[in-house]
N, C-alpha and C positions, 0 to 999 in steps of 0.2 A: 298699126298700119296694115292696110290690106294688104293679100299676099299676091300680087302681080308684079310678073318678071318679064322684063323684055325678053330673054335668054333663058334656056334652059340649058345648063352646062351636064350632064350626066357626071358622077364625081365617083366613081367606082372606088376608088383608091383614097379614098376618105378614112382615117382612121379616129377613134372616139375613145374618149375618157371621162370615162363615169365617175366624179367626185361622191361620197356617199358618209356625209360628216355626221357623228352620233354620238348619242350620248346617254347612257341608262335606256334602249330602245331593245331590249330583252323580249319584250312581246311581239315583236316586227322585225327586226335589224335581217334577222335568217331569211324571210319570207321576202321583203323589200331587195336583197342580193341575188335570189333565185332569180325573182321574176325578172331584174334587169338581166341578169343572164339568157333567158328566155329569151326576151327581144336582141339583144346586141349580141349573141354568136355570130347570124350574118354580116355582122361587120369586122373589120379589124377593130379589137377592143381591148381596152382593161379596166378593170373596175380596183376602185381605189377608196379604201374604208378608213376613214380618217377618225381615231378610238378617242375621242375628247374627254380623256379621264374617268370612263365608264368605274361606277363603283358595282352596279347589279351585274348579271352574268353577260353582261355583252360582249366583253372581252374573253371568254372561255367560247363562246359560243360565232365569233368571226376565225377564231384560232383553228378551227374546226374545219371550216367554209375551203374547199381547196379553187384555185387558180385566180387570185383575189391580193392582192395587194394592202400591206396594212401599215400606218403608220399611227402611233402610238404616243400620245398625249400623256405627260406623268402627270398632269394636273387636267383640271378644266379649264382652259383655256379661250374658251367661246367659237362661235360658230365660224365667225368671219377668218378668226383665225385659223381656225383649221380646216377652210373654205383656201386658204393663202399658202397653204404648207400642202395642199393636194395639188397646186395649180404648178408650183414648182418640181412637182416631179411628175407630171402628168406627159404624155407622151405623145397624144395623140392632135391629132389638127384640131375635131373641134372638142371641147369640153360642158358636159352636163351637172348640173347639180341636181343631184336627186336626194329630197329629207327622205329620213330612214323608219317614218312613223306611218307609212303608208295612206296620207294623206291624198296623197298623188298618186296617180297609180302609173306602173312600169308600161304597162300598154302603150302611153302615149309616145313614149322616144321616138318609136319609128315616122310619126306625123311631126313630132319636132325638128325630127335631122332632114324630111323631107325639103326644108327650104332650101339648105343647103347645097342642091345638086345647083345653084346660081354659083359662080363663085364672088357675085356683087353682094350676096347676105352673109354679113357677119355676125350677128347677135339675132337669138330668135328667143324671144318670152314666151311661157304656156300660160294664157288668160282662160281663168276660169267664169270671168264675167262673159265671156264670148260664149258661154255651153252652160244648158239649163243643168244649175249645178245649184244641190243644197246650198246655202247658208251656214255660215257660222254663229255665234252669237251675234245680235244686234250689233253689237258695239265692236267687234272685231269687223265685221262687212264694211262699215261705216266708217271705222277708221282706215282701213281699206282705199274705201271711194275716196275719201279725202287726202288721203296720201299722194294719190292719180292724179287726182284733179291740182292736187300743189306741184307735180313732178310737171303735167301738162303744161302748165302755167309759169314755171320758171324756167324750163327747157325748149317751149314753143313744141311738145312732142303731140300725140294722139296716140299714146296706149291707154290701153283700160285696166290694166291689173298690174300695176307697179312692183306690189309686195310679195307676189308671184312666186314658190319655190320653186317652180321650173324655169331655170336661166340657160342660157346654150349661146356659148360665145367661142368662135375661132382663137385658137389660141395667140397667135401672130398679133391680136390685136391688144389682148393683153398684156403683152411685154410690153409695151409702151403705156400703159398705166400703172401708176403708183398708188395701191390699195393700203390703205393702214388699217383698218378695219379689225376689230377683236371679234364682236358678237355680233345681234341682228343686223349693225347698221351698215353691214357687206352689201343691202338690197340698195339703198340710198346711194351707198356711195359708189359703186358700180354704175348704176344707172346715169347719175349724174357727171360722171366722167364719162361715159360710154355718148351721152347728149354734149356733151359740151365738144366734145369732139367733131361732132355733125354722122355721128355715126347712124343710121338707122337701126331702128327697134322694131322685125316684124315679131308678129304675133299669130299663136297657133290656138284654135279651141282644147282646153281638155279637163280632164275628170276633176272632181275635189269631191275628198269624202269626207267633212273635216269630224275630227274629235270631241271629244267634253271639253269646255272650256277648264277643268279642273285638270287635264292632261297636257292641258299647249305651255311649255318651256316660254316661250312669249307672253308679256305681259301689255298692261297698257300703256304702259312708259316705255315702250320699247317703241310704242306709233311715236310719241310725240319727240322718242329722240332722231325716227327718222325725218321727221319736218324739220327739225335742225339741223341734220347732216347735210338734207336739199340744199336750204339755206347755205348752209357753209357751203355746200363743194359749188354753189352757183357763180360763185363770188372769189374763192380759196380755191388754188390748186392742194 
């Protein structure tokens, strides 16, 4: 949805909560917590690293990180999950999820939280289909599109990038949904709750830098179980 606001609310007193769920991200977790740091000082913030059972050093190496919040997975427990366990101690009005592979790059929050000075937007997506942005594999883009296009079509919505790891949703609005989510299917089912609501989905342009497909934790049965979560939560509370 375009971003056109009746209102421009100024929201000075906005406070933000950086989710940052991870898991064996040793080569990035350090560098992906600076750089949110970088942009979120000016705001009231906290950043909150949710340790998903890390077996490599990424657990030594968040221990380390000081003014950062940690909570700590004894297993792998999947993403969604521990997407659910940051949301419940999270503090701030709105909340970010930002993956910790540097995919996404920390620059953009500031053009994310920008909608927010409305206080009519509660959910805002970073669509990378909106911003000339590499590609991933074929077959990740694609399953991608098709996701969009199933989300579009059984929500009546008009986003372009569904699977998006940039999510940014008011908290307030959260507590009145009921996530069950373990792993990927926290994008499906978030979404689909967040539409069936009538809630609007704006969208912001931003970076993707993606990886080898030989490094993405995501597979390809993780697209087709979000076309059944659609499915389900279209129908399923």
């Amino acid at each position: 949805m375009p971003l056109r606001f009746k209102r421009k609310v100024k929201n000075s007193n906005l406070t933000i909560s950086v989710l940052i769920p991870t898991y064996n991200e040793e080569k990035t977790i350090k560098k992906v917590i600076n750089e949110v740091t970088k942009v979120t000082r000016k705001y009231k913030s906290e950043i909150i690293v949710i340790n998903d059972g890390s077996t490599d050093s990424t657990s030594k190496i968040i221990k380390k990180v000081p003014d950062i919040k940690v909570i700590n997975n004894v297993k792998n427990l999947g993403k969604g999950y521990s997407i659910r366990k940051g949301i419940k101690k999270a503090k701030g009005d709105v909340l970010i999820i930002q993956d910790a592979d540097l995919e996404y790059n920390p620059q953009d929050i500031s053009k994310l939280l920008k909608p927010f000075q409305d206080n009519s937007v509660k959910v805002v997506y970073g669509s990378r289909v909106l911003k000339n942005n590499p590609i991933s594999h074929w077959t990740f883009n694609l399953g991608g599109r098709l996701i969009t296009f199933i989300t579009n079509l059984l929500f009546n919505s008009k986003i372009t990038d569904e699977p998006t790891g940039y999510k940014l949703f008011r908290k307030s609005i959260l507590k009145d949904i009921n996530l069950n989510c373990r792993g990927f299917e926290f994008c499906p089912e978030v979404t689909a709750k967040i539409a069936k609501k009538g809630i609007k989905i704006y969208e912001v342009p931003v970076s993707y830098n993606p990886r080898p497909v030989t490094e993405k934790k995501i597979k390809w049965y993780d697209g087709i179980a979000a076309i059944f979560y659609l499915i389900k939560y279209r129908f399923i509370d």
